[in-house]
SERO-4910 file (N, C-alpha, C, O; in steps of 0.05 Angstrom, whole numbers):
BEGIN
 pado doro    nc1    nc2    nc3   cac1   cac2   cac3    cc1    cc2    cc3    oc1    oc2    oc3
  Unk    A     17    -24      0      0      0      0     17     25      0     18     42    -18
  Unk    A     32     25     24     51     42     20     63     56     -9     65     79    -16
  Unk    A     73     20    -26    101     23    -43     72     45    -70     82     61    -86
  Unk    A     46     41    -69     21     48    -82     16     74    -83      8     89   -102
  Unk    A     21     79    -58     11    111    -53     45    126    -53     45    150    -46
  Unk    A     65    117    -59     92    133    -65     85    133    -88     74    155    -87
  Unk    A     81    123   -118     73    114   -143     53    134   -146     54    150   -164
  Unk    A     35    135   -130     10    158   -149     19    176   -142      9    194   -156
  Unk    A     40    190   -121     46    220   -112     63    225   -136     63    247   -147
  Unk    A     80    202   -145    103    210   -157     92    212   -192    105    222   -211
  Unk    A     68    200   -193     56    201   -215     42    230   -223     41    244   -243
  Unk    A     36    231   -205     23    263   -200     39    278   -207     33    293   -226
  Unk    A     63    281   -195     76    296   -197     94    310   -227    101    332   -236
  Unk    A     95    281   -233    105    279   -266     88    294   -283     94    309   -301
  Unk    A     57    287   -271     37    296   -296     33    323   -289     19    337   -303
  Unk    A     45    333   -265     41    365   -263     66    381   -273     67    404   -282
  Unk    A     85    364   -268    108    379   -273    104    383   -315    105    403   -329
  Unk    A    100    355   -321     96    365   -356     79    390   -363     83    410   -377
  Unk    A     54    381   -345     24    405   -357     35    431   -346     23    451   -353
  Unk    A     57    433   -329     66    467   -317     84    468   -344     75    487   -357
  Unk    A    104    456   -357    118    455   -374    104    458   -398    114    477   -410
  Unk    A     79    444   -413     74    452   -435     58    478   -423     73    494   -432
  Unk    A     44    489   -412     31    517   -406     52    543   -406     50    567   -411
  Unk    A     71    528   -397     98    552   -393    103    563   -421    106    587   -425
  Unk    A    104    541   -445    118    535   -463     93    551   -483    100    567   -500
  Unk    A     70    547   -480     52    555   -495     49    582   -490     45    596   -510
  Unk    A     51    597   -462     50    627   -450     68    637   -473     61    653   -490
  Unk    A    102    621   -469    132    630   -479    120    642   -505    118    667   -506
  Unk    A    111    625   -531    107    621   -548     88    643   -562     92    650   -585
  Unk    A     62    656   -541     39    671   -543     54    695   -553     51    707   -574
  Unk    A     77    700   -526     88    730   -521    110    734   -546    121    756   -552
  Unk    A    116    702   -562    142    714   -591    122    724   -604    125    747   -614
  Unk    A     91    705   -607     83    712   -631     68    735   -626     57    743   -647
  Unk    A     62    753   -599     49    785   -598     77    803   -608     74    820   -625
  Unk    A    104    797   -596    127    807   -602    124    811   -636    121    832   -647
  Unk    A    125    782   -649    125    785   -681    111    802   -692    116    814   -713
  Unk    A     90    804   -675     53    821   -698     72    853   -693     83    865   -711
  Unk    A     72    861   -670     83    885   -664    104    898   -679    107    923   -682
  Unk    A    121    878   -690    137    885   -712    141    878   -739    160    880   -754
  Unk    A    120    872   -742    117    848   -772    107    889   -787    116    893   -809
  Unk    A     94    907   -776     99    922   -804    109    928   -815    130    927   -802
  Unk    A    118    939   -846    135    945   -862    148    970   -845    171    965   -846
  Unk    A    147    989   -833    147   1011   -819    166   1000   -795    187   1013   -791
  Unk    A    161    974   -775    171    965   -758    195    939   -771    219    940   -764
  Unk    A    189    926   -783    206    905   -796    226    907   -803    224    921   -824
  Unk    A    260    898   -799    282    919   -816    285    900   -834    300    907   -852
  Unk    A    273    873   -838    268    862   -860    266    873   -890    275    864   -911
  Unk    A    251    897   -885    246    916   -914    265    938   -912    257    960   -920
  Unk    A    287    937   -903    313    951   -908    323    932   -926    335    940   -946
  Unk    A    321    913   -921    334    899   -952    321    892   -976    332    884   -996
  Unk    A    297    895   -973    279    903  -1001    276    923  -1009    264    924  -1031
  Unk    A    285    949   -995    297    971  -1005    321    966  -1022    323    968  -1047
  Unk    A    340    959  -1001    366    955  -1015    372    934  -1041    393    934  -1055
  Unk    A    354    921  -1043    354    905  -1065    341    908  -1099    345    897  -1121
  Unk    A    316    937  -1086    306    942  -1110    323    960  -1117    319    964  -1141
  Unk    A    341    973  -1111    372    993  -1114    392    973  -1126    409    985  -1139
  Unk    A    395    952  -1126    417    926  -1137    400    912  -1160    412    895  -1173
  Unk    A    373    916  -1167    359    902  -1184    368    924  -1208    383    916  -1226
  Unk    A    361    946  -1208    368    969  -1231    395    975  -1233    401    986  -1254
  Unk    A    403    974  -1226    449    985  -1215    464    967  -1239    468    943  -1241
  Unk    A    470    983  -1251    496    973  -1290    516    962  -1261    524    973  -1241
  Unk    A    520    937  -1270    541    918  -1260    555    903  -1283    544    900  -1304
  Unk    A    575    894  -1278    590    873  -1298    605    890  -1318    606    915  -1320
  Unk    A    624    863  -1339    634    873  -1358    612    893  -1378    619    915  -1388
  Unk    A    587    882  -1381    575    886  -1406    557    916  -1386    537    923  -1398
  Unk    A    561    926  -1370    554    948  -1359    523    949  -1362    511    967  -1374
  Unk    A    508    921  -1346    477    921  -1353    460    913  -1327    467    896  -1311
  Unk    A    436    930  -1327    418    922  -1295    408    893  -1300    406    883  -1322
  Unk    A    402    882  -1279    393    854  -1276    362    854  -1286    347    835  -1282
  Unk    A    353    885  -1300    328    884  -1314    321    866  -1329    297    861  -1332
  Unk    A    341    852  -1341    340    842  -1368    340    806  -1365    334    787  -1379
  Unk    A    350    809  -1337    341    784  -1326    317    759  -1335    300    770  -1350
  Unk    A    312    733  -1330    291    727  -1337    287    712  -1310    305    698  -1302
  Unk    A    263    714  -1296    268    692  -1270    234    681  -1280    217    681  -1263
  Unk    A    230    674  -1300    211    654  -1315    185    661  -1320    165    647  -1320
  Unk    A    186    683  -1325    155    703  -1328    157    717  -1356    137    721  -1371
  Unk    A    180    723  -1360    192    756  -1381    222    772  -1366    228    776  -1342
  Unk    A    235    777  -1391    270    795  -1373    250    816  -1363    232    829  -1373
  Unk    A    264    809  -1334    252    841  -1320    227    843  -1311    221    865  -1300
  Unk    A    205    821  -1313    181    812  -1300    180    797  -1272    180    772  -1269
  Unk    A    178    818  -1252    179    808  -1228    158    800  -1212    160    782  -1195
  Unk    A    129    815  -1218    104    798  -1201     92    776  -1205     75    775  -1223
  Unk    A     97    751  -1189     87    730  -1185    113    721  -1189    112    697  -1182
  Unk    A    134    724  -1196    162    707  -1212    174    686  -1190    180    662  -1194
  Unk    A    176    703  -1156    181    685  -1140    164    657  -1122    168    643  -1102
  Unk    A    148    660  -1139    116    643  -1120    113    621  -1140     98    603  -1132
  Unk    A    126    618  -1166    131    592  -1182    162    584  -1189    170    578  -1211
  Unk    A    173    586  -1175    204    578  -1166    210    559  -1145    192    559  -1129
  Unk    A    228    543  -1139    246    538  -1175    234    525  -1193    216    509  -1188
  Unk    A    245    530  -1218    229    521  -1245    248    507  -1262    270    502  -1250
  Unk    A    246    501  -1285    260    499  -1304    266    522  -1322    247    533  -1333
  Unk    A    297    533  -1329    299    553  -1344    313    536  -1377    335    525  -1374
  Unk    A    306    534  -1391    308    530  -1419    335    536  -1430    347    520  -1444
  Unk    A    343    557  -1424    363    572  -1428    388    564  -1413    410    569  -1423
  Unk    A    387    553  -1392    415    536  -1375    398    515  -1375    396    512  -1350
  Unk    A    381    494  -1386    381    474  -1383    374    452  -1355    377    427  -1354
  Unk    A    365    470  -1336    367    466  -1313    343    480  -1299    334    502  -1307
  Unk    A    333    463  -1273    321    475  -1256    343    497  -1232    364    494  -1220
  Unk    A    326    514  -1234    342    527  -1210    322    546  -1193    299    550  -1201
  Unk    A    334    557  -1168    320    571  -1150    328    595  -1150    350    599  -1161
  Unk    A    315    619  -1139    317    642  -1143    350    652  -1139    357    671  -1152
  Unk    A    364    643  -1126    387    648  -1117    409    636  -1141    433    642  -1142
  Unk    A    397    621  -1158    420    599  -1170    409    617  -1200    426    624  -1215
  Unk    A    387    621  -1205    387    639  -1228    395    672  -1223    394    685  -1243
  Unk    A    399    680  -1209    407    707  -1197    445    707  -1206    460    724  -1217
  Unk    A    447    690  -1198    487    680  -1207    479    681  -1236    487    700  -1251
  Unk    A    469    668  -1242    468    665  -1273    463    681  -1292    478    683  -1311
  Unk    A    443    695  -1289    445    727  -1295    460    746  -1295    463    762  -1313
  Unk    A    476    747  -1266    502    764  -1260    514    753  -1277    511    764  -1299
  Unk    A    531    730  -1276    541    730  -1307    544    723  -1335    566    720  -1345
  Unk    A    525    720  -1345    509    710  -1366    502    747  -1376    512    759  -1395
  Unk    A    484    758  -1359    473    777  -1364    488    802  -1363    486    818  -1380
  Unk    A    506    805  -1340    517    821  -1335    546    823  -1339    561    843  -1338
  Unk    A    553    798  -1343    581    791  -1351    600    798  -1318    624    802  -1318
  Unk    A    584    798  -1291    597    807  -1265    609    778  -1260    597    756  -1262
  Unk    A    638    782  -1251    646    753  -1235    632    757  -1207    632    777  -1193
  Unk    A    622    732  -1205    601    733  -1181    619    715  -1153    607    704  -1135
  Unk    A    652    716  -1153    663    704  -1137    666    725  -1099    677    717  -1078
  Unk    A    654    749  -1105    652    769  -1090    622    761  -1076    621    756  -1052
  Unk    A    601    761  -1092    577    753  -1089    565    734  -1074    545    734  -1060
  Unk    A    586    712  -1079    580    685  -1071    597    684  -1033    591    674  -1011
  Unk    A    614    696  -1043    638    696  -1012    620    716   -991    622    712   -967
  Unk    A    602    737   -998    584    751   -984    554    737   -986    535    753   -983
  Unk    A    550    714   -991    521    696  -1002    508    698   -976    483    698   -977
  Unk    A    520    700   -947    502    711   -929    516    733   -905    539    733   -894
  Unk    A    497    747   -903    506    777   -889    516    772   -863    509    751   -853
  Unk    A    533    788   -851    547    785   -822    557    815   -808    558    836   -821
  Unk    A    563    812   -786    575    846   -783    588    850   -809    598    833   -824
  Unk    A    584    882   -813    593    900   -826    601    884   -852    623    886   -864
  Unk    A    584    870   -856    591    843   -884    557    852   -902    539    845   -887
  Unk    A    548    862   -920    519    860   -924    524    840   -944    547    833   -950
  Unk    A    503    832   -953    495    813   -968    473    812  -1002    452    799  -1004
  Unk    A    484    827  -1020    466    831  -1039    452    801  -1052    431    804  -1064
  Unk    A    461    774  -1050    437    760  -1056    418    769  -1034    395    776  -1040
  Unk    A    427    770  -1005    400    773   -994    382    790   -993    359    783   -987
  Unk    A    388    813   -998    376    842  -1008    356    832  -1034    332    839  -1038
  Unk    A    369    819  -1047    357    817  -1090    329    798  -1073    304    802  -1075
  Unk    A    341    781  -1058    322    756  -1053    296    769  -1040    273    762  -1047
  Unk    A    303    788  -1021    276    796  -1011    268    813  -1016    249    819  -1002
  Unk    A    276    835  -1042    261    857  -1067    245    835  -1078    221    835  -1072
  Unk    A    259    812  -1097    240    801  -1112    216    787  -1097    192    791  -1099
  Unk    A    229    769  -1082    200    755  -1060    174    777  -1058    153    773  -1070
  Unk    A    179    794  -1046    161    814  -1038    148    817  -1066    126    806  -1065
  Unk    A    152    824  -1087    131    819  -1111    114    805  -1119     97    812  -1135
  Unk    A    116    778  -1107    103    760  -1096     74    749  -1072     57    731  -1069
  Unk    A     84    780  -1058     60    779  -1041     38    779  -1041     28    797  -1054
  Unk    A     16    754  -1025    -13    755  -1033     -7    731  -1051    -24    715  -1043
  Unk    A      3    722  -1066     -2    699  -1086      5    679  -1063      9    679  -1039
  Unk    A      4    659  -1090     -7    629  -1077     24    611  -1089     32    612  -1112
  Unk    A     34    598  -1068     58    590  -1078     48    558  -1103     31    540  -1098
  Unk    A     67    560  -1128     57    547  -1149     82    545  -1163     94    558  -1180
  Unk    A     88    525  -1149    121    511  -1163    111    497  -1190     92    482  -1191
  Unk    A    127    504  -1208    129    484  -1232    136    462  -1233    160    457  -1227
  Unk    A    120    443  -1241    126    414  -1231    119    396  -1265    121    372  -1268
  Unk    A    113    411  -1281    106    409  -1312    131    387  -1334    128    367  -1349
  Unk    A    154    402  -1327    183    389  -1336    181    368  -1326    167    362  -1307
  Unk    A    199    350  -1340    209    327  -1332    226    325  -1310    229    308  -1292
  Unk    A    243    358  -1320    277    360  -1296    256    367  -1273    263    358  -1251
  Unk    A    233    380  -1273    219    398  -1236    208    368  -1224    210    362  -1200
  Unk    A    198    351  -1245    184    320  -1234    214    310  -1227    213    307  -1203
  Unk    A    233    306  -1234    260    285  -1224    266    310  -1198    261    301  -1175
  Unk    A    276    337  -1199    279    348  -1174    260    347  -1147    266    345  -1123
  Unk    A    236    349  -1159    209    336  -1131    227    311  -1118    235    311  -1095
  Unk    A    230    290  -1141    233    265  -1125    265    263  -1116    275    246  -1101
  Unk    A    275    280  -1127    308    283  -1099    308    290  -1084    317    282  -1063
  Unk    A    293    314  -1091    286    323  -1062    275    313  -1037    287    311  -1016
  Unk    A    240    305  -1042    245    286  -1028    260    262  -1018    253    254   -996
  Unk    A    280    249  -1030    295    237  -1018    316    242  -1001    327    228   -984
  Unk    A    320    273  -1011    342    282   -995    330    287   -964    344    286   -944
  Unk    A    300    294   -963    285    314   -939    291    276   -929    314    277   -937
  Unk    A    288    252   -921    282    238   -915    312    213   -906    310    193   -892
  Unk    A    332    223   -916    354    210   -927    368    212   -899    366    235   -891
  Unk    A    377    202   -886    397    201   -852    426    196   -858    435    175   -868
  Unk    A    442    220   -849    470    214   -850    480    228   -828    467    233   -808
  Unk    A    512    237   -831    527    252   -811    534    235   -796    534    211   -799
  Unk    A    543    251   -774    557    238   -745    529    231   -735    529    207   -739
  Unk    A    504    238   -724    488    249   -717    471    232   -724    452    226   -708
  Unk    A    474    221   -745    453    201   -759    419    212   -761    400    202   -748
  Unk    A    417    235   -779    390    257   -775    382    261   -808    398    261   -827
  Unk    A    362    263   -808    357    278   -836    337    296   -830    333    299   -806
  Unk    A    319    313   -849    305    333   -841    281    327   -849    266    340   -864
  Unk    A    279    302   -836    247    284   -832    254    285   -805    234    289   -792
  Unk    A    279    282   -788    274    281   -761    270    300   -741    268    297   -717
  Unk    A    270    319   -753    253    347   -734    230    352   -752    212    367   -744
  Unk    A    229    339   -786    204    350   -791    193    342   -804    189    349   -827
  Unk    A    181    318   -786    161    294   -799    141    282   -783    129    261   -789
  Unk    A    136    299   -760    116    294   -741    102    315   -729    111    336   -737
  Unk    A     82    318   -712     67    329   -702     77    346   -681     86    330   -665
  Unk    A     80    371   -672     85    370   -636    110    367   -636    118    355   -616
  Unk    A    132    375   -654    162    378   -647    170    394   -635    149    396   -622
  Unk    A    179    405   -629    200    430   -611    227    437   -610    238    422   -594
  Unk    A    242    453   -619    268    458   -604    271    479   -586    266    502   -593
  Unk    A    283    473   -555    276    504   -539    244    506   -548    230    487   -556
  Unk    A    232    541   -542    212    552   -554    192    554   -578    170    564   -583
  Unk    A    220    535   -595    209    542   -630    193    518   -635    200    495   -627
  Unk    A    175    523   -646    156    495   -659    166    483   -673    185    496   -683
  Unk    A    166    460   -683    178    450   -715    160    444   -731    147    428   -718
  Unk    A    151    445   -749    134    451   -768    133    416   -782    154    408   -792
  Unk    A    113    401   -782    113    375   -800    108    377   -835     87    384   -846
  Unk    A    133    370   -850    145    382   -877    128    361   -890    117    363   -912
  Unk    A    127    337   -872    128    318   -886     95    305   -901     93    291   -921
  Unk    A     81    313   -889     50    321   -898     37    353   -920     33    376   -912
  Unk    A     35    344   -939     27    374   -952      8    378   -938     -2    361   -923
  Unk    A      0    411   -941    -18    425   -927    -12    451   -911      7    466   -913
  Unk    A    -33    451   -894    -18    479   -875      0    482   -867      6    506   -870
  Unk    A     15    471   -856     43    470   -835     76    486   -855     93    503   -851
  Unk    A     65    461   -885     93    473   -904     78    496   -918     92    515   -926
  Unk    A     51    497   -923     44    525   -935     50    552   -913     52    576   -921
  Unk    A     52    546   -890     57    569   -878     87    572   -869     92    594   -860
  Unk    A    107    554   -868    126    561   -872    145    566   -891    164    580   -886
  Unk    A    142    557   -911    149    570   -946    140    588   -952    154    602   -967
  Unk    A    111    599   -944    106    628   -945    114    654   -932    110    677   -938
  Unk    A    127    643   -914    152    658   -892    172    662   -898    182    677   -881
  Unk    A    189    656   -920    211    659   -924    219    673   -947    205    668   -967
  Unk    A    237    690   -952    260    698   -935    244    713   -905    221    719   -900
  Unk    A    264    716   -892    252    728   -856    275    733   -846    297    722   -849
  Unk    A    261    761   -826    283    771   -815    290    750   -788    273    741   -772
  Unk    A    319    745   -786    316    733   -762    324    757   -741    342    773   -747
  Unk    A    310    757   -718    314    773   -694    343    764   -689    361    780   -695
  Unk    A    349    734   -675    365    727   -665    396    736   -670    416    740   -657
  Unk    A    388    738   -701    414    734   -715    420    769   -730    442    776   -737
  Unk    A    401    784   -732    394    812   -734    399    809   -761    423    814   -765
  Unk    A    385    803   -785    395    797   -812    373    790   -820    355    786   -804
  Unk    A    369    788   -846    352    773   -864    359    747   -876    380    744   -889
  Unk    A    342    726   -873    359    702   -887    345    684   -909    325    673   -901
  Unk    A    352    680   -930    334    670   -948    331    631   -934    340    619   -914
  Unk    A    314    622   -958    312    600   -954    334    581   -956    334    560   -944
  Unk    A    362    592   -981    394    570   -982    404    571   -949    415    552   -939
  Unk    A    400    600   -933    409    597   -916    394    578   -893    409    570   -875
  Unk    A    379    574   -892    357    562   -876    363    529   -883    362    511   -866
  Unk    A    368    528   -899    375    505   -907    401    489   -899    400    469   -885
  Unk    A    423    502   -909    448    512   -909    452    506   -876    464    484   -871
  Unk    A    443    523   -848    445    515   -824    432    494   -818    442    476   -805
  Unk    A    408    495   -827    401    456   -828    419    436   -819    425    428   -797
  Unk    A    430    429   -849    449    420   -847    479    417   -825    489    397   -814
  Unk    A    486    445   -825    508    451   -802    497    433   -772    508    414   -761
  Unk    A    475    444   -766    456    437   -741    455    398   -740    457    385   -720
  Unk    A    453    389   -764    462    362   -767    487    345   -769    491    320   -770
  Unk    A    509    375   -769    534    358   -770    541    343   -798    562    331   -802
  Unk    A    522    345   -815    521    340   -845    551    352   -854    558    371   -840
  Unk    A    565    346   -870    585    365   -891    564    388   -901    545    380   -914
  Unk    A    566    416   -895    545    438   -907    546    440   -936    567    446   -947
  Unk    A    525    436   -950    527    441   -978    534    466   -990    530    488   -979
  Unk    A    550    461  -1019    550    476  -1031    536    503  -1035    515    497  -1047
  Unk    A    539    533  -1032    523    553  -1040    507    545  -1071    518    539  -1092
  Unk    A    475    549  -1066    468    549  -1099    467    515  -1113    457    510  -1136
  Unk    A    479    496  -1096    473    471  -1106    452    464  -1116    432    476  -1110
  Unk    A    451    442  -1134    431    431  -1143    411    423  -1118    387    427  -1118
  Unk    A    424    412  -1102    415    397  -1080    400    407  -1055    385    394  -1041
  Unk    A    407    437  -1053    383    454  -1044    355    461  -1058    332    464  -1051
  Unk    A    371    463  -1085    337    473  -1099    316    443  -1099    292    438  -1095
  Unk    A    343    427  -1107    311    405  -1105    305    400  -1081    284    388  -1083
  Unk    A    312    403  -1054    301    406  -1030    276    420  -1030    253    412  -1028
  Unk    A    288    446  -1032    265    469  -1041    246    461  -1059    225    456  -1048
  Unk    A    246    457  -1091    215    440  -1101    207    427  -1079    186    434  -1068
  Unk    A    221    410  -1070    198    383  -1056    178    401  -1034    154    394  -1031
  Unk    A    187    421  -1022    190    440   -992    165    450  -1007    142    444   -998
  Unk    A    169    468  -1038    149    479  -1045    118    461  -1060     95    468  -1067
  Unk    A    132    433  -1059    110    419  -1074     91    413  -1044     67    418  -1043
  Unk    A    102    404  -1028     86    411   -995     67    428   -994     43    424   -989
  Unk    A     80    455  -1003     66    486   -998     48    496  -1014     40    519  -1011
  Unk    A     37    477  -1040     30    485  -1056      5    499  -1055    -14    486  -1046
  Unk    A      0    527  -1065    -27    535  -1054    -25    562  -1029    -41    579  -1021
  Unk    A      1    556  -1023      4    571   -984      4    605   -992      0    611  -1016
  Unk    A      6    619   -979      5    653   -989     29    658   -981     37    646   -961
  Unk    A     41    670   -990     61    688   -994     69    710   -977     68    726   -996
  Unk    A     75    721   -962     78    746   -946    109    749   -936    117    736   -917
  Unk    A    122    764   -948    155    761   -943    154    798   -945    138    814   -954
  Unk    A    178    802   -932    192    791   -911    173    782   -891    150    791   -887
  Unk    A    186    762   -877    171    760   -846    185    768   -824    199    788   -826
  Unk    A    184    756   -804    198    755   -780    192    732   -767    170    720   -767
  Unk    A    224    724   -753    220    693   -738    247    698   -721    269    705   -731
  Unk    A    242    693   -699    267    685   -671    296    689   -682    315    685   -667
***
């Protein structure tokens, strides 16, 4: 009787100590996302300091051939930017290849502009007194985007074979670590610290609302970060070898990420922790 009634106190106790813990965790969580609303305006956000600064790097004569990235094509028309980021990545005709907003942006620089993009790429994400013009270009063009409905091209043969790498890659376990990015995001009710983890692995709400988030300012990190970077620490965070800037192997991540999201709205910049 005794050993009975130690067992239900200590049972008790467990089940209060969790329900104080998820309530804590849910309070935590209330006060990021009143924090976020409070600064999610364009007015409050420094997120749109770099969609300033980017629609200033979209028009700007760069390169040998002394030409703006107007002339660009990111799969709409050169120089057609609304809706261009909300059906990306695609297939471009012209390189033969699917690519994502970041991997046709290089390509342009020099294809279009004749700029060696080895400057570009070594600044691919911003740091003290380091800025970052992909990340600036990335969240001018996103933002043209806003209000649409994310609608990856999946038509090609190359966007149908990148879906299915991708998915293999979101699902695939390696490293020291033995993790892939099914194992924070392929279930219900994940967590790291404070942050939710979002389940990738089901289309629907969860990946429509976080592909519609991105690029975002991170607070933490006081920067804007597109989705290669998001990716990119993924990886790091797994102890993975970090991929290549602009790889193949991110964008088809990204289709699969966006074939999830298909449908989700768009609203960039955001803000997130």
């Amino acid at each position: 009787m005794r050993r009975a009634a130690i067992g239900s106190v200590l049972t008790a106790f467990v089940l209060c100590t969790i329900s104080f813990h998820a309530r804590a965790q849910d309070a935590s969580e209330k006060e990021i996302e009143r924090y976020r609303a409070m600064i999610s305006d364009p007015m409050s956000n420094p997120g749109f300091l770099a969609v300033d600064r980017g629609e200033i790097l979209w028009s700007e004569k760069r390169g040998s051939k002394n030409v703006s990235l107007e002339g660009c094509d990111l799969g709409i028309g050169a120089g057609k930017l609304e809706g261009a980021f909300a059906k990306l990545p695609r297939y471009f005709k012209d390189a033969d290849k699917v690519m994502d907003l970041e991997q046709r942006l290089l390509w342009c620089m020099q294809n279009i502009q004749g700029l060696d993009t080895k400057d570009v790429i070594a600044r691919r994400f911003s740091g003290p007194g380091r800025a970052s013009d992909m990340e600036d270009l990335v969240a001018y063009i996103a933002n043209k985007s806003n209000g649409m409905k994310i609608d990856v091209q999946l038509g090609h043969p190359k966007e149908m074979e990148m879906a299915a790498v991708g998915e293999a890659l979101f699902f695939r376990r390696g490293g020291v670590m033995d993790f892939a990015c099914a194992t924070c995001h392929a279930e219900e009710g994940k967590r790291i610290r404070l942050q939710g983890l979002p389940d990738l692995a089901k289309a629907g709400k969860q990946p429509q609302e976080t592909m519609g988030s991105w690029p975002t300012y991170r607070v933490s990190q006081g920067a804007l970060r597109t989705m290669q970077h998001r990716l990119w620490d993924c990886y790091r965070q797994q102890r993975w070898p970090v991929p290549e800037y602009a790889s193949d192997s991110l964008t088809a991540l990204t289709v699969f990420l966006n074939k999830q999201a298909l449908g989700g709205e768009i609203n960039v910049p955001s803000i997130k922790r």
